[in-house]
C-alpha positions in Angstrom: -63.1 71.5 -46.3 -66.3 72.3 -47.5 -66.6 69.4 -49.1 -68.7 67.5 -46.1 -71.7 69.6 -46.5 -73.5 68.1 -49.0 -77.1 69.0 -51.0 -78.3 66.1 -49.2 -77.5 67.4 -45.6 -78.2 71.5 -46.8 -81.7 69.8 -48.2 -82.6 67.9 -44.5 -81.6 71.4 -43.1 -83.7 73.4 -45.0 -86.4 70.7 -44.2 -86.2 70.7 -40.1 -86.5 74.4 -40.3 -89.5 74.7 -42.6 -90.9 71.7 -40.5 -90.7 72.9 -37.1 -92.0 76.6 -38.2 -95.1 74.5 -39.9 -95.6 72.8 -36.7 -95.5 75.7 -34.8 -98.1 77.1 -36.5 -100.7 74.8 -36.2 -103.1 76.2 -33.7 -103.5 73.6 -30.8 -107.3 73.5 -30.9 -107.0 71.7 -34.3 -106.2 68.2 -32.4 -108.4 69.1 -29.2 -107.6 71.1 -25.8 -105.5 67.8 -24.7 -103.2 67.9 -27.8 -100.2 69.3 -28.8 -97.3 69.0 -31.5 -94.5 70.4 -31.0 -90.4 70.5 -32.6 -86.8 72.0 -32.1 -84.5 73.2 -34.7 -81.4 71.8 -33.5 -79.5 72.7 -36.5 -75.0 73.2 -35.9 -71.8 72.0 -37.5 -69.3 70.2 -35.6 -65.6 69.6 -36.0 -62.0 68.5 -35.1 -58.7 70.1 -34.3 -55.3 68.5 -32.4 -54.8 65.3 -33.2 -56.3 63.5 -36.1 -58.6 60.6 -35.0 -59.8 58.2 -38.1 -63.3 57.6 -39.0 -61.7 53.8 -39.5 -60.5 53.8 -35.6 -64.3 53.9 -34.6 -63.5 56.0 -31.6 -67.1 56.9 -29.7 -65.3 59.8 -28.7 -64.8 61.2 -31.8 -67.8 60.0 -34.0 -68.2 62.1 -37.2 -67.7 62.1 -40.7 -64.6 61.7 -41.7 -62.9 62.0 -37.8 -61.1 64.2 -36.2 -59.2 67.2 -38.5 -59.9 69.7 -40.8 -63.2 68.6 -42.0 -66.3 69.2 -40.7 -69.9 68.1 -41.1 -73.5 69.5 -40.4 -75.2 67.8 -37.1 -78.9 66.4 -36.8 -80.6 66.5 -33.3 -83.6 68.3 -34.7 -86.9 66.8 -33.8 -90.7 66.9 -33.9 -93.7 65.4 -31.4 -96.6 64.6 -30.8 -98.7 64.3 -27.5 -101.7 64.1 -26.0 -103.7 64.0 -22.7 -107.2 63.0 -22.0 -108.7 63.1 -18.3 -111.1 60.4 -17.5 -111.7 61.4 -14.4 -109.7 63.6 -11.4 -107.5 60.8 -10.4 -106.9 59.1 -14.2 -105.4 60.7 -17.3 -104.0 58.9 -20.4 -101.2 60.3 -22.4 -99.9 59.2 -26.0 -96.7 60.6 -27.2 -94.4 60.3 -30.3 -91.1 61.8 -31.4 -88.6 61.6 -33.7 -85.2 62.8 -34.8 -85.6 64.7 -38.8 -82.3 63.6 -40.2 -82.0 63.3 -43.7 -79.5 60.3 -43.4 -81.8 58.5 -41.5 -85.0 56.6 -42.2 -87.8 58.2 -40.6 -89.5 56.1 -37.7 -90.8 57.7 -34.0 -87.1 56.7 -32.7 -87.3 59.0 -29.8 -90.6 58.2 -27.9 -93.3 56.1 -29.0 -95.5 55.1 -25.8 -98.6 55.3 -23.7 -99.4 55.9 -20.6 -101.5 56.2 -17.6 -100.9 59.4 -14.4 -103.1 58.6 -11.4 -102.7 59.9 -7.8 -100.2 57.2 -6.9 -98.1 57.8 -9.6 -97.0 57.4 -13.9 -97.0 54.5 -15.7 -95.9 54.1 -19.4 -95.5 51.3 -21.8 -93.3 51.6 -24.8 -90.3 52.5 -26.4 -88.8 55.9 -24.4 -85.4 57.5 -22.5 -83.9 54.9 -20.7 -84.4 56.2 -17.4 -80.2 55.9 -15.9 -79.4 58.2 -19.3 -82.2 60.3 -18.1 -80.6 61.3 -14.8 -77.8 62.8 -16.7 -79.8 66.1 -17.4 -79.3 66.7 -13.4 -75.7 66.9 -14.6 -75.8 68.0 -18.3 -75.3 72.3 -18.1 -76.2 72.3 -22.3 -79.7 72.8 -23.4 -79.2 71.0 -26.9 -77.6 67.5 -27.9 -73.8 68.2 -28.7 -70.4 67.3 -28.5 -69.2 67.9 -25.1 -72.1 66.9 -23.9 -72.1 63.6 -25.8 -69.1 62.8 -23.3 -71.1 63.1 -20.6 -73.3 60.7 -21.9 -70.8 58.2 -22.8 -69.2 58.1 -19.7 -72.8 57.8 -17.4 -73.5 55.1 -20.7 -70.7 53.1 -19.2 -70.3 50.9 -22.2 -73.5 48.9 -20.7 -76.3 51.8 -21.2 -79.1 53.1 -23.7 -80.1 56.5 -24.7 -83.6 55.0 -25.7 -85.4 51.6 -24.1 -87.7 49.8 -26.4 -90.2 47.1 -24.6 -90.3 49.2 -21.7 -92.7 49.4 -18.6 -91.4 52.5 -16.4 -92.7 54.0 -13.3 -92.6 57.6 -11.8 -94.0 57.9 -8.1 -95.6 61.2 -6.9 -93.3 63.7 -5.9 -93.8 63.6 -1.7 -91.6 66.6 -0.5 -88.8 66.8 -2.8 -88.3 63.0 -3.0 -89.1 60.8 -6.1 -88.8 57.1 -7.0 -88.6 56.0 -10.4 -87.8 52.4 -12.2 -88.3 51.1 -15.3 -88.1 47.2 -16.8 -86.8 46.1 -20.3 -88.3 43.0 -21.8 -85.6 40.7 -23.6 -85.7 40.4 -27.2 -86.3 36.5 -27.3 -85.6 33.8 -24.8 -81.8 33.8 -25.0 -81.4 37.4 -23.9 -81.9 39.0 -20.6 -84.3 41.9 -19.7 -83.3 45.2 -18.4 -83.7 46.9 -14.8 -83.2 50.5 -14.1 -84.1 52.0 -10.7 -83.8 55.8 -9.9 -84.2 57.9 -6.5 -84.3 61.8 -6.4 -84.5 64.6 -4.1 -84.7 67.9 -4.5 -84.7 70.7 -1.5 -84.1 74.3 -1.6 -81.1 74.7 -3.4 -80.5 71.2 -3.3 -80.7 68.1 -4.9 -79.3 64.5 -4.7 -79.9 61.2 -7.0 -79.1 57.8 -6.9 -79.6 55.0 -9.6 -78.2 51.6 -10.2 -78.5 50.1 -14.1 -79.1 46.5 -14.2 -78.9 46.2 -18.0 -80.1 43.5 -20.6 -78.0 41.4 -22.6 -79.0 40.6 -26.6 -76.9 37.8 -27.5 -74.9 37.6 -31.0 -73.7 34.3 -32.9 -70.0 34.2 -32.1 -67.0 31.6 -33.7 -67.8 28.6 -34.3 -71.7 29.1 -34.1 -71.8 30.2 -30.8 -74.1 32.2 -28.1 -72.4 35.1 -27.0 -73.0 38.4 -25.4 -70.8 41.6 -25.2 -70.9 41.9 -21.3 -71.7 39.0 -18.0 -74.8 38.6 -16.3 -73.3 40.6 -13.5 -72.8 43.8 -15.0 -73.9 47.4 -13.8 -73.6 50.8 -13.0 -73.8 52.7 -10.4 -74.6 56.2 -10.4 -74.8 59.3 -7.3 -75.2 63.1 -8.1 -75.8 66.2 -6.1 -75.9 69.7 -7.2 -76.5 72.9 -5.8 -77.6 76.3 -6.7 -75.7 79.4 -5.7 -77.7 82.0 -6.3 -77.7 82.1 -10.1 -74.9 79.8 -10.1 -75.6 75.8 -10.5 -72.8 73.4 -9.7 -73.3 69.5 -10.3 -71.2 66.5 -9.7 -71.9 63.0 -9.6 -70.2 59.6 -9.1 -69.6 56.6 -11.5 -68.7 52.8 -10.3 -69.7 50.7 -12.8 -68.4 47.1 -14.2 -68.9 45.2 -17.3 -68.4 41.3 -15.6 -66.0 40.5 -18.5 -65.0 37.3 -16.8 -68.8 36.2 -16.5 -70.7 33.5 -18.3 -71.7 33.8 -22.0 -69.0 36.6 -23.0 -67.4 36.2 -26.1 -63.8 35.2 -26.0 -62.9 37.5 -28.8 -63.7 40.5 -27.2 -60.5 42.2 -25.5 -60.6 41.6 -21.4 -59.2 45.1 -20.3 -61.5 46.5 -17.6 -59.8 49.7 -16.9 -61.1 51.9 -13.1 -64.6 51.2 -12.2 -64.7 54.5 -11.1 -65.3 57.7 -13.0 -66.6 61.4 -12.3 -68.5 64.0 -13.9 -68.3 67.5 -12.8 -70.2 70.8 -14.2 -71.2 74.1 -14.1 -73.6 77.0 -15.1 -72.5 80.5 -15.0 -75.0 83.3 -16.4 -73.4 86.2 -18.6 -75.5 89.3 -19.9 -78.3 87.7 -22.6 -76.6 84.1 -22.2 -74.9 81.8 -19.7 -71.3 79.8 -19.4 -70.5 76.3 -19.2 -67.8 74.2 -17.8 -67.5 70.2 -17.7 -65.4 67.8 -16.9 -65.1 64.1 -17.2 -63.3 61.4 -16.2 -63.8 57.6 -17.2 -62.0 54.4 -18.1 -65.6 52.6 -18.5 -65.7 53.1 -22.1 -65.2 51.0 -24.7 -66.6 50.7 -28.2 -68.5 48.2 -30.3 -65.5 46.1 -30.6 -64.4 46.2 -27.0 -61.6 48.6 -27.8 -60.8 51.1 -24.6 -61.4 54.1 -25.6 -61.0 56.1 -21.7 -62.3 59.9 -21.8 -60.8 62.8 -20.3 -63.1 65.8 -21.3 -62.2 69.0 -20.5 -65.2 71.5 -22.2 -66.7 74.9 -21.7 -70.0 76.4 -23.6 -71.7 79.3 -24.3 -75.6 79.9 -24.9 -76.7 83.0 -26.0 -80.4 83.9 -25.4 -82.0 85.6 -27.9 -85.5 83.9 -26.3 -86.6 81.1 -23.9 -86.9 79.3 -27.3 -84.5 80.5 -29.2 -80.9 79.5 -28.8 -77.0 79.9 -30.3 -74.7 77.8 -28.7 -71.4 76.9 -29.0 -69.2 74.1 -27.4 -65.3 73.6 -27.6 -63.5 70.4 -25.5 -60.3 68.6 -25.7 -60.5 64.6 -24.6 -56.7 64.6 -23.2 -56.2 61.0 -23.4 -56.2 60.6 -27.6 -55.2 64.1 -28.0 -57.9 65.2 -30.1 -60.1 68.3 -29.7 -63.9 69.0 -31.1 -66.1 72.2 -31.8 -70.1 72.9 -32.4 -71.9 75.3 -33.0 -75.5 76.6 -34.0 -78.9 77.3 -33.5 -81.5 75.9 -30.8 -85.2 76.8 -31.6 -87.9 75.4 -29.7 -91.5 75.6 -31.9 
């Protein structure tokens, strides 16, 4: 059972936590006023129980090690940064930033963020490779404060089988916040002339105890060489998603809910022929809340969406039902532990561990 933890993964463990205390040690004046690195230890193991889901099924909904069951395997969401301000004058400031995840499985490259940019009176603008900006609006929905299990369901379903966690090539926008209301967007370039670029627009307010969003993903298509030599892509040219949240404070209590309609065009021009045409309900739901507890807080989620399909078209439809507990020991430091059951394969998953923000 224990098998799964290797020297390999203790070693990268061992190495995110003596990073990020390194890190957090470095006295900021040693890169300027404007400067600052930072990291989070984001260090758990996560597991299966229920019904036993293959690594060989490649089921997004149960993606690790060996698949749902009795084994389980240590999880890498740690990361470090870096990033930097310098004012010009009172209306222009350029920023530089750069993260990346520390997993020892991984080659290490600033996969996270890697851009620059430019805040002015009449808004942000940043060029590079960052969050894609419809994944973004998830943390308006998302009760967790690290990357997990549960919450990856969350992110599958607002994914919609069309979406990104991170956009590389990317120009994106953030207005000024004028009373509560915001207007973001953000453009993709293609990869080469046979691909399609990317559009992502974004609109929030937030009053009181309040707050309402709206975004629509236009997404880009990279083409692939299907049978017989052919130009194919895994989605039409009409393909999108369509997202609206609200949430609402209650006191102490936050309560969040948003709306899915999304569609992959699988009848459009250019899709390969191989890939399965089942579409499945373009709607879907997400639903979420945040209780606090003495030294911690509660969390309940639930999702519903037939807009998911792996890599090889396969529907693979999530019905999440997940709760969560953080326990503060700090505003940086974090245990958490989540536990959900996706009802329609049957198969249930579990993480826990340690948050620490340096």
């Amino acid at each position: 059972m224990g098998a799964t933890i290797t020297k390999k993964r203790l070693l990268g463990t061992l190495l995110a936590a003596l990073l990020g205390v390194l890190l957090g040690a470095l006295p900021t004046c040693v890169f300027g006023a404007t400067a600052r690195v930072y990291g989070i230890l984001d260090q758990g193991l996560v597991g299966g129980f229920d019904e036993h889901i293959p690594a060989s099924a490649h089921d997004i909904r149960h993606n690790w090690g060996k698949g749902n069951g009795s084994n389980f395997r240590t999880n890498f969401t740690s990361r470090f940064g870096y990033e930097s301000y310098e004012r010009i004058s009172d209306d222009l400031e350029f920023e530089v930033r750069l993260e990346s995840t520390i997993d020892p499985e991984s080659r290490f490259s600033f996969d996270r963020h890697t851009y620059i940019g430019m805040n002015t009176r009449y808004g942000t603008f940043r060029m590079g490779r960052t969050r894609d900006l419809i994944n973004g609006a998830a943390s308006r929905v998302d009760p967790f404060i690290n990357d997990g299990l549960v919450q990856d369901k969350i992110l599958v379903a607002q994914h919609a089988s069309i979406g990104m966690y991170r956009i590389p090539r990317s120009f994106t926008y953030i207005s000024p916040n004028v009373g509560g209301l915001q207007f973001s967007a953000q453009y993709g370039m293609r990869k080469s002339a046979l691909d399609t670029s990317a559009t992502k627009l974004l609109l929030t307010y937030d009053a009181a105890a309040w707050g309402w969003h709206a975004g629509i993903d236009l997404p880009s298509r990279d083409h692939y060489t299907g049978d017989n030599n052919s130009i194919v892509y895994h989605y039409g040219p009409r393909a999108r998603n369509v997202v609206i949240g609200a949430l609402r404070k209650f006191g102490s209590i936050r309560v969040s809910g948003q709306i899915l309609h999304s569609t992959r065009d699988m009848n459009g021009a250019g899709v390969d022929p191989a890939l399965p045409r089942i579409n499945g309900s373009p709607w879907g739901w997400i639903a979420t809340m945040r209780m606090p507890v003495t030294a911690g807080e509660l969390k309940f989620v639930l999702v519903d969406s037939e807009q998911v399909f792996n890599k090889y078209g396969t529907w693979q439809p999530i019905r999440e039902i997940g709760f969560g507990y953080e326990h503060f020991f700090s505003k940086d430091t974090v245990f958490y532990l989540q536990l959900g059951h996706e009802q329609r394969s049957g198969a249930g998953h579990w993480h826990a561990g340690l948050w620490k923000r340096f």
